[in-house]
C-alpha positions as CSV (number, residue, x, y, z in Angstrom):
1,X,-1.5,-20.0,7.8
2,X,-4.6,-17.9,6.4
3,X,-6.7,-16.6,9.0
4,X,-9.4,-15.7,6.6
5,X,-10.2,-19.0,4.2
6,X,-13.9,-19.0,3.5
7,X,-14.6,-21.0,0.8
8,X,-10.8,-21.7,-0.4
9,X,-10.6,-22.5,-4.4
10,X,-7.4,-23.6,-5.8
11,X,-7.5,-20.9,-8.5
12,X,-7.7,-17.6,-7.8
13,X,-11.2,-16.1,-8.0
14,X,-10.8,-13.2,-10.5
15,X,-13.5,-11.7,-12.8
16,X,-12.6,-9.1,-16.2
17,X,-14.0,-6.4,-13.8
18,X,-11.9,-6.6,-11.1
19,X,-8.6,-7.1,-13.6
20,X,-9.3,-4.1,-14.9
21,X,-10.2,-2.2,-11.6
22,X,-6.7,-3.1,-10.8
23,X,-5.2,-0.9,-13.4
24,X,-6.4,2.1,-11.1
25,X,-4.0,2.1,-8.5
26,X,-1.6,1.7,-11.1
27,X,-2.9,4.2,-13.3
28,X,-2.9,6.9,-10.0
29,X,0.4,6.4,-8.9
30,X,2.0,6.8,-12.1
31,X,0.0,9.9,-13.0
32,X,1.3,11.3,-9.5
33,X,4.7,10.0,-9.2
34,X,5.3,11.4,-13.3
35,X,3.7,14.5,-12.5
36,X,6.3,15.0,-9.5
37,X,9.3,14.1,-11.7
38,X,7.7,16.5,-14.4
39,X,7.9,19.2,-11.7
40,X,11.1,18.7,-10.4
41,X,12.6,18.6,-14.3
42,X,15.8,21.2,-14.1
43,X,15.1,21.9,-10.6
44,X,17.3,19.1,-9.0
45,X,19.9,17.3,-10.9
46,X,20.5,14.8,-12.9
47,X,21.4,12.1,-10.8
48,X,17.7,12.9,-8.6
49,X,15.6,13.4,-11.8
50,X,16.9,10.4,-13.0
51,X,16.4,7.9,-9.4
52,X,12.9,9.7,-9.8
53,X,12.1,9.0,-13.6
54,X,13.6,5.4,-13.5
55,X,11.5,4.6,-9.9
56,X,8.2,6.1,-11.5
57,X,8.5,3.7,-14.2
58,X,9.6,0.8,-12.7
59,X,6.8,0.9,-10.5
60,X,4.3,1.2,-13.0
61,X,6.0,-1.8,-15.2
62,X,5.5,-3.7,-12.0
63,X,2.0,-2.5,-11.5
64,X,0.9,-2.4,-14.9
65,X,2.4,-6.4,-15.7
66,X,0.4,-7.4,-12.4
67,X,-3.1,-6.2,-13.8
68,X,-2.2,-7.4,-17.3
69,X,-2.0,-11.0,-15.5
70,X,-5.0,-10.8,-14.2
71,X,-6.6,-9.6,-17.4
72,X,-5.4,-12.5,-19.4
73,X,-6.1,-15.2,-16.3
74,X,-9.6,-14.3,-16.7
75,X,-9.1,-16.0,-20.6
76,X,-7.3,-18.8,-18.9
77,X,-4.0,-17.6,-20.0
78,X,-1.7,-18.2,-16.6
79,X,1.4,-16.0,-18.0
80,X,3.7,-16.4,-14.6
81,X,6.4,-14.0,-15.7
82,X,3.7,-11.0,-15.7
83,X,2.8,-12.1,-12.1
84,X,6.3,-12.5,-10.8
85,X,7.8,-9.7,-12.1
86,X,5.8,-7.8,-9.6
87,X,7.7,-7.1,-6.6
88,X,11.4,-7.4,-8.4
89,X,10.4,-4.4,-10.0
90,X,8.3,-2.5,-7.7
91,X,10.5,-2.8,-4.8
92,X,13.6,-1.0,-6.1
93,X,11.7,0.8,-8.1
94,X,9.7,2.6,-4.6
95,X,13.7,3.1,-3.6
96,X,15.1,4.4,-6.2
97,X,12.0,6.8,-6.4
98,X,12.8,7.6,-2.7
99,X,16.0,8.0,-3.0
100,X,15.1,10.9,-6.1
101,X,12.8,12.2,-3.7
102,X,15.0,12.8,-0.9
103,X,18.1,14.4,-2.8
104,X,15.5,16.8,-4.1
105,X,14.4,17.7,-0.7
106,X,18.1,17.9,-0.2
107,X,18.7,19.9,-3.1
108,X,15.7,22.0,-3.0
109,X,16.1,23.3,0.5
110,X,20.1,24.4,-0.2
111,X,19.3,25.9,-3.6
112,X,22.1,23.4,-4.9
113,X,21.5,21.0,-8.0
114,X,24.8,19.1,-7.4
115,X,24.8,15.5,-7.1
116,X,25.7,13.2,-4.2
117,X,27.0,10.7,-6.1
118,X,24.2,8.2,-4.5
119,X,23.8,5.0,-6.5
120,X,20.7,2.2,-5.4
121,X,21.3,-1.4,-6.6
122,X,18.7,-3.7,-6.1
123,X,19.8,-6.8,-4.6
124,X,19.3,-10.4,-5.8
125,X,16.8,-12.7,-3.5
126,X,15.4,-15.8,-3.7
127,X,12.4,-14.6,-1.7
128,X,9.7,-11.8,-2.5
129,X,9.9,-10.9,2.1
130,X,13.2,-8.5,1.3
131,X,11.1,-7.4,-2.0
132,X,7.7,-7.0,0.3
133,X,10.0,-4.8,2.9
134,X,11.7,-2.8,0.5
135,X,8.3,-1.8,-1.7
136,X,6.8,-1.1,1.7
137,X,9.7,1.3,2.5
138,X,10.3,2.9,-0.5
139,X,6.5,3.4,-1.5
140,X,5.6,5.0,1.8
141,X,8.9,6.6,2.5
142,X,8.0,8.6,-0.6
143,X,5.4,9.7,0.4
144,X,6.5,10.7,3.2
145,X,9.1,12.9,1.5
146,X,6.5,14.5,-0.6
147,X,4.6,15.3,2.8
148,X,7.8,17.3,4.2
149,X,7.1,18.8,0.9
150,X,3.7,20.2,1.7
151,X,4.9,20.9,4.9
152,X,7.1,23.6,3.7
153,X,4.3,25.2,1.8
154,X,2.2,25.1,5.2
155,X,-0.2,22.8,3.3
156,X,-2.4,20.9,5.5
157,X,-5.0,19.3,3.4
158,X,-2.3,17.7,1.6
159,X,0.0,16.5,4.5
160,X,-3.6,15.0,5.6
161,X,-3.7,13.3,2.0
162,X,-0.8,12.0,2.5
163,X,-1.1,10.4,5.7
164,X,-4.1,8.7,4.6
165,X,-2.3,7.5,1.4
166,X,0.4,5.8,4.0
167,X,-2.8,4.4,6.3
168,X,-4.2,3.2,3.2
169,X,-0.8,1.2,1.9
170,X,-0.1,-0.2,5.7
171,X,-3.5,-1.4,5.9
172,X,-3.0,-2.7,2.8
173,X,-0.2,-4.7,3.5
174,X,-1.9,-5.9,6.4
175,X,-4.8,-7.6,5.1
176,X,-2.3,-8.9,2.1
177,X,-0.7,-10.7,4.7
178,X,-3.7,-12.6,6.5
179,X,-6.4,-12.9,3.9
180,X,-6.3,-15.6,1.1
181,X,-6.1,-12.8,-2.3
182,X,-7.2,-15.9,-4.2
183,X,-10.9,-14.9,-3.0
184,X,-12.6,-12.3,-5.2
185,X,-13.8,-10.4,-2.1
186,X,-10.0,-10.2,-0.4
187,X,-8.9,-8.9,-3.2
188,X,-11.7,-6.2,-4.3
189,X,-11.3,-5.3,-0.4
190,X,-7.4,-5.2,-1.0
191,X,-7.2,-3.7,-4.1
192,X,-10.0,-0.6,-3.7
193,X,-8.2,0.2,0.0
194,X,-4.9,0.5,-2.5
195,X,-6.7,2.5,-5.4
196,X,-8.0,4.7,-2.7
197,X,-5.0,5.1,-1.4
198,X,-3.3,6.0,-4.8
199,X,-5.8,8.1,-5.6
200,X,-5.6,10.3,-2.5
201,X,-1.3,10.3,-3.3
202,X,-2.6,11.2,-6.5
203,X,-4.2,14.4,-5.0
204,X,-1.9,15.2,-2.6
205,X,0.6,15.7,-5.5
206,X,-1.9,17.6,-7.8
207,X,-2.4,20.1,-4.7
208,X,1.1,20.6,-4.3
209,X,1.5,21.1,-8.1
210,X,-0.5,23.8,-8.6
211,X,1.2,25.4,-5.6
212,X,4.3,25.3,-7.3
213,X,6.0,23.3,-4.5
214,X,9.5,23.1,-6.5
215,X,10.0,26.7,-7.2
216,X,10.4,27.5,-2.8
């Protein structure tokens, strides 16, 4: 049941502006999740810097086919694949990326770069709910990660960037689950609350990069 259903259209209610405008979230998070990976290249091992640089792109893949279905419904061209492929990639994708991030917290901390042997398999479902929980858990569980990150380097502005980011996804979520997205003002209120929220990840991980967060 929508809450929110003023003036309901059968299509969704996109314009070329706001398909494009959906490539910034996208655009943020992978500029901030690659830069991390980047960081923590030879610092962790293999096994974390690869969970982190197969995550990073899975998300974006996810992120990236998402806007591009947008961009071509607006020339009436309803590719479904683009649009479904979505949450099957993003939500192991925000695991895997998690689980990177956490054996490099691990890792970091002991001095060690020996793996744990820790594999992720993303699990076949016939509904996107498992997908929607798991892309909620990994995405904000890695940022809370890098938070414990700027927590060792005593860095306040950025732990405060990063709870925002995590506010920002939540809420989020939250309006994606009682407005109707199909409405063009649902989804440029959905959409800038997540670019916002990338963008402030984004920054949190640039602050923390030019601390040198992986050389502690």
């Amino acid at each position: 049941m929508e809450i929110f259903s003023l003036g309901a259209t059968t299509e969704a209610d996109y314009s070329i502006l706001m398909a494009i405008v959906d490539f910034i979230p996208v655009l943020f998070y992978f500029l901030a999740s690659w830069m991390v990976t980047k960081d923590l290249y030879g610092k962790v091992s293999r096994n974390a810097y690869s969970f982190l640089a197969a995550g990073s792109i899975m998300c974006f893949i996810g992120g990236a086919f998402k806007a591009l279905w947008k961009v071509l419904f607006c020339f009436g061209i309803n590719y479904t694949y683009l649009f479904t492929a979505l949450f099957p990639m993003q939500a192991p994708g925000f695991c895997i990326y998690m689980a990177g991030l956490i054996l490099a917290l691990r890792q970091l901390k002991k001095g060690s770069e020996n793996g744990t042997g820790l594999n992720v398999v993303a699990a076949t479902v016939t509904t996107s709910l498992p997908l929607i929980m798991f892309q909620t858990i990994g995405s904000v569980g890695s940022i809370i990660c890098m938070a414990i990150f700027a927590g060792r380097k005593k860095d306040i502005l950025s732990i405060l960037l990063f709870v925002l980011s995590i506010i920002c996804l939540l809420t989020m979520g939250a309006l994606g689950a009682i407005l109707d997205t199909k409405l063009a003002w649902a989804n440029w209120l959905e959409q800038g609350i997540n670019g916002f929220g990338q963008i402030l990840f984004y920054c949190g991980a640039l602050r923390l990069h030019k601390k040198g967060y992986q050389n502690d």
